[in-house]
N, C-alpha and C positions, 0 to 999 in steps of 0.2 A: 931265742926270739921272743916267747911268749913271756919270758923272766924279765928281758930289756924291759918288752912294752908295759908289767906292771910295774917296772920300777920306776919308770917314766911316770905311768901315771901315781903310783905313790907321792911322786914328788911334789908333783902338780897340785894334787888335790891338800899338801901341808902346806903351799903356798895359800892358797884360796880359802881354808883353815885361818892362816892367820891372818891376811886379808880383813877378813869377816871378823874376826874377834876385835882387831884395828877398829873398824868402823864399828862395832858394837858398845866397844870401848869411848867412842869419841860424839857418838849421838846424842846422849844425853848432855854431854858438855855444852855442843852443838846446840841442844835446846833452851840451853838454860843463856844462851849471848845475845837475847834481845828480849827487851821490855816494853811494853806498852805502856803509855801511862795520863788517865786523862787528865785536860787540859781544854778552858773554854778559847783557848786563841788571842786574849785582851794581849795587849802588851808586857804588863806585867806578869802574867803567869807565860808568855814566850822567854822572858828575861830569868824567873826561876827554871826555866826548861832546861833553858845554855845551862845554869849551875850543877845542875844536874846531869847531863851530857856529858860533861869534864868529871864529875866525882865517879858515876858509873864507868868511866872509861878507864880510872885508877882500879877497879877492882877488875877488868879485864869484861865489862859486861856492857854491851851498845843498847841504846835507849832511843823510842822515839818517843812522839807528843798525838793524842788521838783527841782531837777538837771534838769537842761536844759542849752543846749547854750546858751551863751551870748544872741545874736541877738532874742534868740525865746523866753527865760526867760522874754525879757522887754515887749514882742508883750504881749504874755500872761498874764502877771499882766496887764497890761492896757486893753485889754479885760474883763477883769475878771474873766478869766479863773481859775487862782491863784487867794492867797488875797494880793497878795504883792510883792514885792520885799525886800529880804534880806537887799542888801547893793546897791547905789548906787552914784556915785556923784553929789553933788549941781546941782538944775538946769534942772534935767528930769525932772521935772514938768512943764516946760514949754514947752517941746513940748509933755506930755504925762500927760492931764490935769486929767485923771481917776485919778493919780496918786497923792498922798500926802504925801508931806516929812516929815518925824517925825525928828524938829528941837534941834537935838541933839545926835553928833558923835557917832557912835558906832565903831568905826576903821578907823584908815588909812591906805589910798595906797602909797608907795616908786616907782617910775617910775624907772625902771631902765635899762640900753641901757647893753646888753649883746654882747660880741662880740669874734672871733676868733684873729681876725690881733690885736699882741701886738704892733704895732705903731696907735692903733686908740686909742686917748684917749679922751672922750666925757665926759665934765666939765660941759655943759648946754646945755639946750633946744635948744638954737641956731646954735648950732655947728654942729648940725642932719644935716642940709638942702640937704650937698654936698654928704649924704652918701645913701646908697641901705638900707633900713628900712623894716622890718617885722612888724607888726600889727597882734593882732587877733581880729577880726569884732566880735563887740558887747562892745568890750573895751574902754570904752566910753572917760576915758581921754586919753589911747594912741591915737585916733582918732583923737580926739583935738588936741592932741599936733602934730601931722604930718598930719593937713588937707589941708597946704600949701605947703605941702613938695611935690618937683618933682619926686621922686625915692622911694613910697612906694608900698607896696605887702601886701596885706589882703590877710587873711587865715581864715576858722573857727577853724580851729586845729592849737595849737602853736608848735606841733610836727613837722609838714608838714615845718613851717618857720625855726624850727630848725635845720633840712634835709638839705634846702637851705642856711643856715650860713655853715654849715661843708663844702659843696663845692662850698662855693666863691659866689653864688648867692645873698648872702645877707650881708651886712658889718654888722648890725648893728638888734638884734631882742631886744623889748619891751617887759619889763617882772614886775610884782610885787615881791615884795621880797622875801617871800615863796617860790614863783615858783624857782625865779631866782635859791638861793640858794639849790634845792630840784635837780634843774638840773646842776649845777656843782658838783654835785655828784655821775652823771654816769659817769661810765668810757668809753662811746662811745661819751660822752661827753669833754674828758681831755683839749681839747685846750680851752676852754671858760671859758671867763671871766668877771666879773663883773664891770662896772666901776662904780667909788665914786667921787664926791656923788650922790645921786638919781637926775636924772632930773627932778622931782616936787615930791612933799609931800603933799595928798590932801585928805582932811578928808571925809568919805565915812558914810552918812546916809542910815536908815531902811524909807521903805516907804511902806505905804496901801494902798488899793483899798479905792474909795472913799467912797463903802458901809459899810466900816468900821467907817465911821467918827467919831462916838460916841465914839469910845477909843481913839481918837489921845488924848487926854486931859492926860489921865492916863496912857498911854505908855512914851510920855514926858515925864512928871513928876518921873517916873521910872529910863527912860534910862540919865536922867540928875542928877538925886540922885547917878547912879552907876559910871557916867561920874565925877563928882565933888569927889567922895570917893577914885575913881582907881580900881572901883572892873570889871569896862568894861575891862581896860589893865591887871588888873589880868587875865581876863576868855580866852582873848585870847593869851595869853604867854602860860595859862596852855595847850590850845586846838594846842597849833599851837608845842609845845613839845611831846604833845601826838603822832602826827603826824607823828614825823620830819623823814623823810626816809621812811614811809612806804605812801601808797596811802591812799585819805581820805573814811573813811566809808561808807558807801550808805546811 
């Protein structure tokens, strides 16, 4: 009797043994199947989001989007607070060394100068200097492009700047092209307009926290297979349609 019942519980306790090893085995995998990765919410960086979503889901790893401003989205992934940043331009990495660009586009930004007075017409980047300039802080190449400019206004809301354009405060607000056109489609909006063509055209990379390094290898390799096919400029045509007039998803 006393031999059954340890052989019973021998049993027992080799199941629960391997049980345990199972799940010890599979946690860490477990950890490593979802990403965070900031993102200010505009449409455009919702449309790189989708791109990303589908590349991460080829390497077996689910991804979401963590809305944040501008300015606090880049502090955080460089803390590592986040794993990442969605999208941003060439070149954070050097001042945001956590930071590692995954070298290969996943979207580009159209700069474009929105404006009320139909006698402004802004051809190029140079032509800004003489005018009153809105900015939204954290927007890394409007910043660029108006860091010498005498007559700029930062804002963290591009609403706040567009306040200031309807009464004269401002000639001239910075917009990507989503936005731009999202907003010449209020009607509190009617006098604004876009000018053509974009003041720069600058292609917008995904970047990791550096405790990811182990997948930069296979995230390339991904987003450059989908960059050379057109299935990156499919995913954001589809997302950025999905959209068009209404606010993007949470």
């Amino acid at each position: 009797m006393v031999k059954h019942t340890y052989s019973v519980y021998g049993f027992y306790m080799k199941r629960i043994a391997s049980l345990l090893l199972l799940l010890s085995l599979a946690l860490p995998v477990h950890a490593e199947q979802t990403l965070s990765f900031g993102y200010i919410g505009a449409p455009l960086s919702y449309s790189s989001l989708a791109v990303l979503k589908v590349a991460y889901e080829k390497i077996g790893i689910r991804i979401n989007g963590h809305k944040l401003p501008a300015a606090r989205s880049l502090a955080q992934s460089d803390a590592g607070l986040t794993d990442g940043e969605v999208h941003r331009i060439k070149a954070i990495e050097l001042e945001h060394p956590e930071l590692i660009r995954i070298d290969a586009p996943i979207n580009s930004v159209e700069g474009l100068a929105l404006s009320c007075d139909k006698s402004i017409d802004i051809t190029a980047s140079n032509t800004l200097k003489n005018y009153r300039i809105g900015v939204k802080i954290g927007t890394r190449y409007a910043e660029k492009l108006t860091a010498e400019m005498p007559f700029v206004t930062r804002a963290v809301d591009e609403n706040k700047l567009m306040e200031l354009l309807l009464v004269d405060k401002l000639d001239i607000v910075i917009g990507d092209r989503p936005w731009a056109e999202a907003q010449i489609m209020l009607p509190e909006y009617k006098c604004v307009r876009i000018n053509e063509p974009p003041l720069k055209v600058i292609p917008l990379y995904h970047y990791l926290h550096v405790r990811h390094s182990s997948l930069v290898p296979k995230i390339t390799r991904v987003l450059r297979e989908m960059e050379q096919s057109g299935e990156s400029k499919r995913i954001v045509r589809k997302a950025l349609a999905s959209i068009k007039g209404r606010s993007v998803p949470e």
